[in-house]
C-alpha positions in Angstrom: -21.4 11.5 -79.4 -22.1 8.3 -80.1 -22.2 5.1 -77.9 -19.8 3.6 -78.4 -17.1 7.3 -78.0 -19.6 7.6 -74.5 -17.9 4.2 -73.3 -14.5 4.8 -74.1 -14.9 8.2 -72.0 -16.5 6.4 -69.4 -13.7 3.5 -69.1 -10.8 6.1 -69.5 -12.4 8.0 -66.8 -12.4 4.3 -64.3 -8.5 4.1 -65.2 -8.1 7.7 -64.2 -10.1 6.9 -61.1 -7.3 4.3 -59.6 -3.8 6.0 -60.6 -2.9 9.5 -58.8 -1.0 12.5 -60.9 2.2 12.0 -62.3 4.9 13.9 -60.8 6.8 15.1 -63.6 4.5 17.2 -66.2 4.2 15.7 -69.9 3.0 18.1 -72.4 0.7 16.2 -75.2 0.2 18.1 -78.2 -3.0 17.2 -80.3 -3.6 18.4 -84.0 -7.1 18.4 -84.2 -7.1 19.1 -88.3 -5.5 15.5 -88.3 -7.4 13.8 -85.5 -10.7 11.6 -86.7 -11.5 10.7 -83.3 -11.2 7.1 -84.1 -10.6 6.7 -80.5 -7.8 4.5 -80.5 -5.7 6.6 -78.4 -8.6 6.7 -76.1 -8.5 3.1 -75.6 -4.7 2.6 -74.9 -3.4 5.1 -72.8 -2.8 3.2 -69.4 -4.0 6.7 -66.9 -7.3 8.2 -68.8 -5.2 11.0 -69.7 -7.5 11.6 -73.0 -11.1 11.7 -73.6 -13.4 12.0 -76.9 -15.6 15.7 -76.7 -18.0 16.5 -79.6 -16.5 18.9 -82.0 -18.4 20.8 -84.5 -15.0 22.4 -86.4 -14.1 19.0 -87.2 -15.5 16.6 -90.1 -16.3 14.0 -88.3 -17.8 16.0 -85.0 -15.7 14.4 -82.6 -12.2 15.1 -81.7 -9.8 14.1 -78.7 -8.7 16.5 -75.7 -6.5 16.2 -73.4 -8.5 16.7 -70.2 -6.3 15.5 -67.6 -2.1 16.1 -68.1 -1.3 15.4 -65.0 -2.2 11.9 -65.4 0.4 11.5 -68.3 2.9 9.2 -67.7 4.6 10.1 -70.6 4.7 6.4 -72.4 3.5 7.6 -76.1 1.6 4.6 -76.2 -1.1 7.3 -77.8 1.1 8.7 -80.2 2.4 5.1 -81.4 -1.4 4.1 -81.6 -2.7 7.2 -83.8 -2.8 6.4 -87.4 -3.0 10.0 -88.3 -0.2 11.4 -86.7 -2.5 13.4 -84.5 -1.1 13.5 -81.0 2.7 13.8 -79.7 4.0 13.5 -76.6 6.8 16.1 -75.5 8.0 16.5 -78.4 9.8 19.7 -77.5 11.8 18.2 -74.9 12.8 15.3 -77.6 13.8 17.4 -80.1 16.3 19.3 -77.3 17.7 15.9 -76.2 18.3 15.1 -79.7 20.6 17.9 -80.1 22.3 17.6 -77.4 23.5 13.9 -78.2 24.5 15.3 -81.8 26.3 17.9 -79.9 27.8 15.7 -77.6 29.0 13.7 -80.6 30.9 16.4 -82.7 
């Protein structure tokens, strides 16, 4: 990996470092065809949740993974950030809840 993906594991890993495991479990979903490991999502999520790990499969050698769940807070500040539509935060458990408000409304 380069530098500069090095740091942005490094200074996710500090913001891990002071928040403790989020109670309720958030499932993030990363499409690593799409993912460019631009890092962006990196950068912005608020508990270190992702990290950058070298990845031969994809064409640019470095991809995200999600190395720490727990730690998801479940904001989808990642998912807003990713300009390729690479990562999604429970987007099961949407989908369900948008459902059930159409059912609601019938």
């Amino acid at each position: 990996m380069e530098k500069f993906e090095l740091q942005a594991n490094e200074e996710a890993l500090a913001r891990r470092a002071k928040k403790k495991p989020f109670p309720k479990r958030n499932k993030i979903t990363v499409v690593p065809v799409y993912c460019k490991g631009c890092s962006l999502c990196v950068d912005v999520c608020p508990t270190g949740t992702l990290l950058l790990e070298d990845d031969p499969e994809n064409k640019f050698g470095v991809s995200i993974k999600v190395d720490a769940e727990e730690y998801c807070i479940g904001c989808k500040m990642c998912e807003d950030r990713c300009p390729d539509f690479a990562i999604f935060v429970n987007y099961e458990d949407n989908e369900n809840e948008n459902v059930k408000v159409e059912e609601g409304k019938q």
